[in-house]
Structure formats: C-alpha cells, structure tokens
C-alpha positions as CSV (number, residue, x, y, z in Angstrom):
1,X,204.9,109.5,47.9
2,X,204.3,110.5,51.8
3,X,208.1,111.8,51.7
4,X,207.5,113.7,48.6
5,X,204.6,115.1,49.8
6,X,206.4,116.5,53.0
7,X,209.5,117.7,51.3
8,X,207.5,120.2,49.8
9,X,208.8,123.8,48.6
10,X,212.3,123.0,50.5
11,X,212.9,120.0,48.6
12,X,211.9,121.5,45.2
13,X,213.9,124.4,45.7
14,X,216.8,121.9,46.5
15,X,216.1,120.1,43.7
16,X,216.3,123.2,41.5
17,X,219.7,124.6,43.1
18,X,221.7,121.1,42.5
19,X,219.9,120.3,39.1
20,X,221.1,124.2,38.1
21,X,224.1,123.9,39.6
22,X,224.9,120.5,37.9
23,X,223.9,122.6,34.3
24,X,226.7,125.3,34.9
25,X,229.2,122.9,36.0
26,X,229.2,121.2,32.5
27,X,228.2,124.0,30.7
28,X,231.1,126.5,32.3
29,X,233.4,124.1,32.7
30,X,233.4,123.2,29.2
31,X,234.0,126.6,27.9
32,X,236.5,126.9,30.5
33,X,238.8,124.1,28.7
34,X,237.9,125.4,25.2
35,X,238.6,128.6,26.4
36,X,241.1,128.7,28.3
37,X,242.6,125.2,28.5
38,X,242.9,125.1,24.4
39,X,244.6,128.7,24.4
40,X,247.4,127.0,26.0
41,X,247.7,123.8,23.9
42,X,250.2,123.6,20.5
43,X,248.6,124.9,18.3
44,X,246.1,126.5,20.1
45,X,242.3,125.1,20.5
46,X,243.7,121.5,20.6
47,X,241.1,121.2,23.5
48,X,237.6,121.5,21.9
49,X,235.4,123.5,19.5
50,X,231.9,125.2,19.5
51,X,230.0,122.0,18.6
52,X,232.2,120.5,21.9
53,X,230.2,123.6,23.8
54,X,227.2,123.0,22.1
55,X,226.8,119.5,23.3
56,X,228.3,119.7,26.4
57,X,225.6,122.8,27.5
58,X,222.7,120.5,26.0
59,X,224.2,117.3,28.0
60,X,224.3,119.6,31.6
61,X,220.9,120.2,30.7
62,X,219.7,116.5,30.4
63,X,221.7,115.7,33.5
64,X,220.1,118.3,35.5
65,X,216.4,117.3,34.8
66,X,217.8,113.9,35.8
67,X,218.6,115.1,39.0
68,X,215.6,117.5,40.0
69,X,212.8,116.4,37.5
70,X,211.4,113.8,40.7
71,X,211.0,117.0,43.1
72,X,210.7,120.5,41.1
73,X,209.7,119.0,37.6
74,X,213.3,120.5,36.8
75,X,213.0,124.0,35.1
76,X,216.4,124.8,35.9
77,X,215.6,128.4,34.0
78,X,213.4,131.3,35.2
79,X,212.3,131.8,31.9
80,X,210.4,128.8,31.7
81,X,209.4,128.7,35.6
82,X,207.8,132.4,34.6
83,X,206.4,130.6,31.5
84,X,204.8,127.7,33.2
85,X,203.1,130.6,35.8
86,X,202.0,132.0,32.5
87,X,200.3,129.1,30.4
88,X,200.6,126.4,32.7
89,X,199.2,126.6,36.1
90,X,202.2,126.7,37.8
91,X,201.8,128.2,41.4
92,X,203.2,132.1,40.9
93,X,204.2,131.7,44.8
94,X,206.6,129.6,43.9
95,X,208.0,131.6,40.9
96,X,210.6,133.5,43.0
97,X,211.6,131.1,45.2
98,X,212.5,128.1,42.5
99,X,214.3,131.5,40.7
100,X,216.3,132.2,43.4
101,X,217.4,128.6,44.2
102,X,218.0,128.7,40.4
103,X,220.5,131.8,40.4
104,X,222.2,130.2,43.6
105,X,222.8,126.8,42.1
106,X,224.4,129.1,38.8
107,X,226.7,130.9,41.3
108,X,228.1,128.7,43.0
109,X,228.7,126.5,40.1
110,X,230.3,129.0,38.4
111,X,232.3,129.3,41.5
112,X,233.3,125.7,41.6
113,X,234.5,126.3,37.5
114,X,236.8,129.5,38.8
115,X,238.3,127.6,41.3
116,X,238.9,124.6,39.2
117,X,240.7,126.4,36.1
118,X,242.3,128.6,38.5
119,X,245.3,128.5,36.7
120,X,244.7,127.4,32.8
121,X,242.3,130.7,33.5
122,X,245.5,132.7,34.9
123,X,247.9,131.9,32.5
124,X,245.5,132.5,29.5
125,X,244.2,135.7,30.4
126,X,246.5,137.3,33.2
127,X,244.0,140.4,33.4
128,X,241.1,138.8,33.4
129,X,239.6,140.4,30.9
130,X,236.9,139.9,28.0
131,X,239.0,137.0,26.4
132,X,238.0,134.9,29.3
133,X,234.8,136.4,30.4
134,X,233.2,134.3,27.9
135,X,233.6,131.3,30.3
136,X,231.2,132.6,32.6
137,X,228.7,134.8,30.5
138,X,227.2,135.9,27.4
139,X,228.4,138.7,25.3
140,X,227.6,140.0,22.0
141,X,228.2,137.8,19.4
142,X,230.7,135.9,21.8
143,X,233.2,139.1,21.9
144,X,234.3,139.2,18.3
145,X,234.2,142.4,17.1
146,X,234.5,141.7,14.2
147,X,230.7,141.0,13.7
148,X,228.9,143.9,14.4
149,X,225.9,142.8,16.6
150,X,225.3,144.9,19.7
151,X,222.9,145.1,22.6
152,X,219.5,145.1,20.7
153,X,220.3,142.8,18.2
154,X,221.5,140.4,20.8
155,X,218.3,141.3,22.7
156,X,216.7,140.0,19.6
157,X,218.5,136.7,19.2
158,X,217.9,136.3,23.0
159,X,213.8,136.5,22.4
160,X,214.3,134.0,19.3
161,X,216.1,131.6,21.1
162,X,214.4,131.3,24.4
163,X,211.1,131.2,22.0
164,X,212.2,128.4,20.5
165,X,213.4,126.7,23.7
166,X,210.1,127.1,25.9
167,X,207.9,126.3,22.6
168,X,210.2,123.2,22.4
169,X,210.0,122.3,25.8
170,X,206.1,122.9,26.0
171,X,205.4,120.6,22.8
172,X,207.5,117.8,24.1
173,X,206.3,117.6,27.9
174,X,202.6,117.9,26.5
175,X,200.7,114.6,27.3
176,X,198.2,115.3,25.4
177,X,200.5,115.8,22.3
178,X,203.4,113.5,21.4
179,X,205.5,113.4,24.5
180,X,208.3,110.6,24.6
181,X,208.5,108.3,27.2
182,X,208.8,109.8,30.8
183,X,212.3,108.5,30.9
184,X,213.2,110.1,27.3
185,X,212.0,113.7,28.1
186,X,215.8,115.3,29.9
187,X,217.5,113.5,26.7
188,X,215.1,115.2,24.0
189,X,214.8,118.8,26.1
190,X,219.1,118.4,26.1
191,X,219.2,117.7,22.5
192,X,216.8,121.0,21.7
193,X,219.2,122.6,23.7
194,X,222.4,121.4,21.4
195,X,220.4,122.8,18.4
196,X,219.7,125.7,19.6
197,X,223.7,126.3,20.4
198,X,224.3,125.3,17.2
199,X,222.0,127.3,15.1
200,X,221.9,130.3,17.0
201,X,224.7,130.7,18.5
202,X,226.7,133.7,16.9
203,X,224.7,136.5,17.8
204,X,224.8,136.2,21.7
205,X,226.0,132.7,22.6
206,X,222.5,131.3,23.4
207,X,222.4,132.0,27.0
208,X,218.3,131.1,27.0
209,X,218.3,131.4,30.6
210,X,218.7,134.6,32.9
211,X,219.9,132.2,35.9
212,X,222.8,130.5,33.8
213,X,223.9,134.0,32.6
214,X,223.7,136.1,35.7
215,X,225.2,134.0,38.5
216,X,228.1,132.9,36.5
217,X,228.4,136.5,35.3
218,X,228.6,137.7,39.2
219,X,230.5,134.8,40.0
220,X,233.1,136.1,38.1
221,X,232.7,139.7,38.4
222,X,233.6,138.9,42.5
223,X,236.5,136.6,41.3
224,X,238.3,139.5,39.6
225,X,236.9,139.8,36.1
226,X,236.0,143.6,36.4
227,X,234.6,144.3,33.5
228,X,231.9,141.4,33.7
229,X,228.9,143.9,33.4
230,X,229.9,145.4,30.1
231,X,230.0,144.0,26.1
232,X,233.7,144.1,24.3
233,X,231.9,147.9,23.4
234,X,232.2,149.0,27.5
235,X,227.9,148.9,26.8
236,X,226.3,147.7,29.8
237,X,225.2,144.1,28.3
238,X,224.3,142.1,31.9
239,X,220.4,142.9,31.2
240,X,220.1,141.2,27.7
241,X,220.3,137.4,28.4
242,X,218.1,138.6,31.5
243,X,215.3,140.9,29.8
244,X,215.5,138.6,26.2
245,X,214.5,135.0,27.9
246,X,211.7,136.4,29.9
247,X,210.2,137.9,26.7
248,X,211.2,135.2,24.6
249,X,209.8,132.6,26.8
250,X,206.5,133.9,27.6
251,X,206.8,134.5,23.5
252,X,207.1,130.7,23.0
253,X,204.3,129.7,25.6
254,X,201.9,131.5,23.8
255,X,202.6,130.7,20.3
256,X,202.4,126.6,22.2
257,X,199.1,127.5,23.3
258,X,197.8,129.6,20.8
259,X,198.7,127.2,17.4
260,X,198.7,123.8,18.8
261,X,197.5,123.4,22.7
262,X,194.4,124.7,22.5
263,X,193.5,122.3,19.5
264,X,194.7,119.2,21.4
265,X,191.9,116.7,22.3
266,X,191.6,116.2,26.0
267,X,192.2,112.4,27.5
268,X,188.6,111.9,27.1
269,X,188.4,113.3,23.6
270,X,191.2,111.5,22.1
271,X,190.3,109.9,18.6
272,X,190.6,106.1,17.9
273,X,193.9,105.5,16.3
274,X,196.1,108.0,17.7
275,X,198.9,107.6,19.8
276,X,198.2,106.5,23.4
277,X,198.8,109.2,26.2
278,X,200.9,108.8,29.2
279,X,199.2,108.9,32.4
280,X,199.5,111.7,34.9
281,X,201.2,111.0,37.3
C-alpha cells in the first residue's frame, strides 16, 4: 500500500497508457486480420467475421482493466474518465493527464498493429486507402456506402452507444448496487463491450471512446493512409467518435445517477435481506 501510495499520478498514468495500449493491440489487430489478412485468403474472409471483432474489442477491454485497474481504476476511455469528473468525484486535475496517457497508449498501439501487418496491409490495399482505414478508425457505417448514414447520424449512434457503455459501466462498479465480485468486474465491463459491438455496430463501428479512435486514426494518417481524416464521402468525419462519446457518456452518467444512484441505500441504510455490499477498498 506505501508503494501505491508513492507511485502516485506517474504510476496511474502508466497504468492507463499500457492498459490502453493493451485494448488497441487486440482490438486493431483483430480488424487488421479480418481486414486485411482475410482479403487475402481463398475465398476471401476465411480469417474472421464481425462477431470475431466484436469479441476480440470486448476481450482487449477486460485485459486492459486487468492490467491498470490496481493503479488508475482502469478507464482506459476519456469518455468515462470525463464522466467519473462529472458524477463521481473523480479529481478534474487528473482528467487530462489520464487522457493523454490514454491517447498515447492508443497510438502507439496502433503503431505496433501497422508495423505488424505491414505487408497483409500492403498487399490488400496497395494505396492505403478507405478499404483498410477501417483497421485503425471509425467511419460511417464502417465505409459501405451502400447504407446511407453520414456524419450526424453517426454522431447520433456515437451518443447512444457511449450512453449505454458509461450507464453500463456505472451500474456494475456501483457498491452500493449489484456489483460482481471485484475480480469479475474487467470480464462483465468486456462483455458490455461485445454487446454493444454487436448491437450497434452498423452505423459507426462503435468506437465509444475518443482515445481508441483518434490515436489509431493518427497513427495511420502518419503511416501513409492520407485520407484518415475524411468519411468514404471526403466529409471531415475525425470529430464524431471524439465529440459523440463525450456527450454520450456524460448522457449515460446522468441517467445512472438520476434513475437508480440516487435511490440506492447508503452502507448504513441497507435493508435486511438484500445482497451484501463489497467493502471499499
């Protein structure tokens, strides 16, 4: 406890860059071998599907609190490090700095997923265009033209998601509500992340986080994907999984407190019969 107590903002920050960055090496890298990898297979997508993305992104995500939950309490996404500030008590001094380390454990993650694909990436898309983008960032309604959704109705599915992501993660990580056993918590927050993939993931590929978009996004954009900023429309799209988290998270804190936290006995209050709380740590 003296350690922990000593390691202070550098070892949270720390904790938040490798947890992040262990997030976006699962999560990039499996869109990477869908992606690109399964273009080049006989028939093509012989190496994974969307629920193969879906529960590899929700997996990175329980493996990352793993890693930084002891230090940081893991938020691993500015959204809910800005939503915590909000409804939580969380120190706003430190809401910068844990999204900063966040975005830098994104980049060079994303990094680490160029690197690795090198080649699978360079002999599926030679340009480096929109076909491949997709492994690093969002884009509306994951590039297909086909389905009309632009800008503001990604936007929209942006604020939905992260709603139900920070709402999610507020209910279960409530002692004072239902919570699951300390060591249970990554697994169930990963899992709300799978469902989330795989219920609303058309419109705008769930990015839920403005760190896990935007690094990876100018990861690539300095790896020679050009047209990284822009939507298969040439719109300006970079701002959406940034501007539609931070709304939709504060979104989902408040509908936490406002429906169910603020009806929650305290420790003291708690009824006879109902299930026993944790204790803080």
């Amino acid at each position: 406890m003296e350690r922990l107590k000593k390691s202070g903002i550098v070892g949270e920050i720390s904790a938040e860059f490798l947890g992040t960055m262990i997030l976006i090496l699962f999560g990039c890298g499996v869109v990477a071998q869908v992606v690109a990898g399964g273009a080049l297979t006989d028939p093509p997508g012989g190496l994974g599907n969307h629920d193969s993305i879906a529960w590899a992104w929700g997996l990175g995500v329980t493996l990352g609190i793993y890693v930084a939950a002891r230090l940081s309490g893991a938020h691993l996404n500015p959204a809910v490090t800005l939503s915590l500030a909000a409804f939580k008590d969380f120190p706003w001094k430190k809401v910068a700095p844990y999204s900063l380390a966040q975005l830098a454990g994104a980049f060079v993650a994303a990094l680490l997923v160029r690197w690795n694909y090198t080649e699978a990436l360079a002999e599926a898309d030679p340009g480096h265009t929109i076909k491949t983008q997709i492994v690093f960032s969002t884009l509306p309604a994951n590039g297909n033209p086909a389905l009309p959704v632009h800008e503001w109705g990604a936007l929209r599915d942006q604020v939905i998601g992260t709603a139900i992501l920070v709402l999610l993660i507020f209910a279960v990580t409530d002692l004072l509500n239902t919570p699951p056993g300390v060591n249970l918590s990554p697994f169930i927050v990963g899992l709300i992340v799978v469902a989330i993939g795989m219920a609303f993931g058309t419109n705008a590929g769930y990015a839920i986080n403005p760190a896990r978009d935007f690094g990876p996004r100018l990861a690539s954009f300095l790896t020679g994907y050009g047209g990284a900023w822009r939507d298969q429309y040439g719109n300006f799209y970079f701002w959406v999984p940034i501007v539609g988290p931070f709304v939709g998270g504060l979104v989902g804190a408040f509908a936490y407190k406002t429906f169910i936290g603020r009806f929650l006995p305290s420790a003291e209050e708690e009824p006879e019969g109902t299930i026993p709380l944790l204790p803080e740590k």
